[in-house]
ZADO-1210 file (C-alpha; in nm, 4 decimals, padded with zeros to 6 digits):
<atoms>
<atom x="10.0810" y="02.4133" z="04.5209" code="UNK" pos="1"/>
<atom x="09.8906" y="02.5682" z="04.8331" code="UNK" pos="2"/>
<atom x="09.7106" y="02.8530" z="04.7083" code="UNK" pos="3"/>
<atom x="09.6428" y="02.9039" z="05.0816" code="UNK" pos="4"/>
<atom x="10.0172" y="02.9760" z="05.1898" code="UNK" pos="5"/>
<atom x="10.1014" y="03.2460" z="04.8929" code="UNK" pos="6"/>
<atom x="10.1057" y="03.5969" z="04.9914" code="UNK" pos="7"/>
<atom x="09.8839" y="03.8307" z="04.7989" code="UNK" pos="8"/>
<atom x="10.2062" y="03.9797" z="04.6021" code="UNK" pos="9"/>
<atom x="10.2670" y="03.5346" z="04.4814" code="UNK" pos="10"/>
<atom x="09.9020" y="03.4906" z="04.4039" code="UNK" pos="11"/>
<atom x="09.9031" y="03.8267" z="04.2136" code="UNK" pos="12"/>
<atom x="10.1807" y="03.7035" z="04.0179" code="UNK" pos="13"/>
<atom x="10.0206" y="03.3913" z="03.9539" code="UNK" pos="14"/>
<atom x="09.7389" y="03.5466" z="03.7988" code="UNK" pos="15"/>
<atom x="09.8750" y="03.7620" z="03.6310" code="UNK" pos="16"/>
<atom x="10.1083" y="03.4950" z="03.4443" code="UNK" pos="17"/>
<atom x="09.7703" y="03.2882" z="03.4123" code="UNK" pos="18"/>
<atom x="09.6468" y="03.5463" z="03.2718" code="UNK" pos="19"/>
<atom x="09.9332" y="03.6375" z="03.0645" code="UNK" pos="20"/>
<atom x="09.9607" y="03.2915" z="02.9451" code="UNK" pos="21"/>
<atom x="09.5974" y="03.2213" z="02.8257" code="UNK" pos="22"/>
<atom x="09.6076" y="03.5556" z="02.6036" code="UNK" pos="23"/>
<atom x="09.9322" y="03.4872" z="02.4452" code="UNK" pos="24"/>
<atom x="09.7539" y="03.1522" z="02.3546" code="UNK" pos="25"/>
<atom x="09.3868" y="03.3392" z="02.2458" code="UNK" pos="26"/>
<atom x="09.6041" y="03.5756" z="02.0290" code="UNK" pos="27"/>
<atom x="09.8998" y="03.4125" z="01.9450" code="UNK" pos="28"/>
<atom x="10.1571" y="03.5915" z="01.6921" code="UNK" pos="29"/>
<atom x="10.0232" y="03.7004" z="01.3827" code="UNK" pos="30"/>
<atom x="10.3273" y="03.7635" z="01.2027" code="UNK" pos="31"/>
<atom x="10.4646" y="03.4137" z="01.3327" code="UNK" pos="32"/>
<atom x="10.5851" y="03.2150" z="00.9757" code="UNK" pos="33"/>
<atom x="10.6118" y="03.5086" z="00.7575" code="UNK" pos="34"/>
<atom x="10.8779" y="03.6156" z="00.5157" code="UNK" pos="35"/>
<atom x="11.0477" y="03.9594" z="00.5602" code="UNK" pos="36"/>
<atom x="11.0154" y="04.1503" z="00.2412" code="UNK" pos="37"/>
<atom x="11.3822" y="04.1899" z="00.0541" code="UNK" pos="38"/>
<atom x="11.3465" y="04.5763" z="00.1441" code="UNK" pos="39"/>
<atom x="11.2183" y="04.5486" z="00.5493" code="UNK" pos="40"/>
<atom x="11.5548" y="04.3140" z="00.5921" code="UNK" pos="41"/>
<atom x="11.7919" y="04.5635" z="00.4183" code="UNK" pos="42"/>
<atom x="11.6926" y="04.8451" z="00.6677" code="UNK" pos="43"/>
<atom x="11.7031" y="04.5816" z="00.9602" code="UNK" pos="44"/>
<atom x="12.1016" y="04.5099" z="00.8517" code="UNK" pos="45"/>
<atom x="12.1328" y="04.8665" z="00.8116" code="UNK" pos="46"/>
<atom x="12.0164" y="04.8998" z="01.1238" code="UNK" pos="47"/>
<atom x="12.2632" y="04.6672" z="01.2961" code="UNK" pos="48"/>
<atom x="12.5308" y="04.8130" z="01.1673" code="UNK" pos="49"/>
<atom x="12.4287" y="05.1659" z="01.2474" code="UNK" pos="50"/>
<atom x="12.5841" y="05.2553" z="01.6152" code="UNK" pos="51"/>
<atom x="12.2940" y="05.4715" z="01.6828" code="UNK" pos="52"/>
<atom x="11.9935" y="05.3070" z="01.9102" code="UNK" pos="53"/>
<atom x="11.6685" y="05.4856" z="02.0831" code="UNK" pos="54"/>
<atom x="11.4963" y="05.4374" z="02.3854" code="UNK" pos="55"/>
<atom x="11.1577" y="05.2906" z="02.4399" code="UNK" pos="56"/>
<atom x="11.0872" y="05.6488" z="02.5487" code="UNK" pos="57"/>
<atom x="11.2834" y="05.8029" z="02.2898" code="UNK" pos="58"/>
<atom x="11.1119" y="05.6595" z="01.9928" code="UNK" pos="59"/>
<atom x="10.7525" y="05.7042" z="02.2022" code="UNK" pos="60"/>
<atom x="10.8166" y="06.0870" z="02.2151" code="UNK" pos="61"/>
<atom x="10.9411" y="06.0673" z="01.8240" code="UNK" pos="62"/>
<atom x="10.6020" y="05.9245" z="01.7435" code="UNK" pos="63"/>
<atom x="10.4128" y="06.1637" z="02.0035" code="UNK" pos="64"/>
<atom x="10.2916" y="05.8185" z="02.2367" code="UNK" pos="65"/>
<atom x="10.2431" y="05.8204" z="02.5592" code="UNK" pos="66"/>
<atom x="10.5083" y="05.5917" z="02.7429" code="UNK" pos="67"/>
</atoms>
């Protein structure tokens, strides 16, 4: 790849995924192998069968966050 020929919108997106990329691999998913707890996976199926879905920006404003 010629860095030279990218616009400044393609080499911004490159960063950013760079970026992007090397934190995801810094951080990495701490709840990555666990079990759900008998309870947490009961209100997830509950959930799924429940018709009724929110938002991003309806549950932020339920738990007064700033979207």
């Amino acid at each position: 790849m010629d860095l030279s020929s990218l616009s400044m919108e393609q080499l911004k997106e490159l960063v950013q995924g760079l970026v992007d990329d090397r934190i995801r691999e810094l951080i990495g998913d701490p709840d990555l192998g666990l079990q759900l707890g008998d309870s947490l996976r009961a209100r997830l199926k509950q959930s799924l069968v429940s018709g009724e879905r929110l938002s991003g920006e309806e549950m932020a404003q339920q738990l007064g966050l700033r979207w």
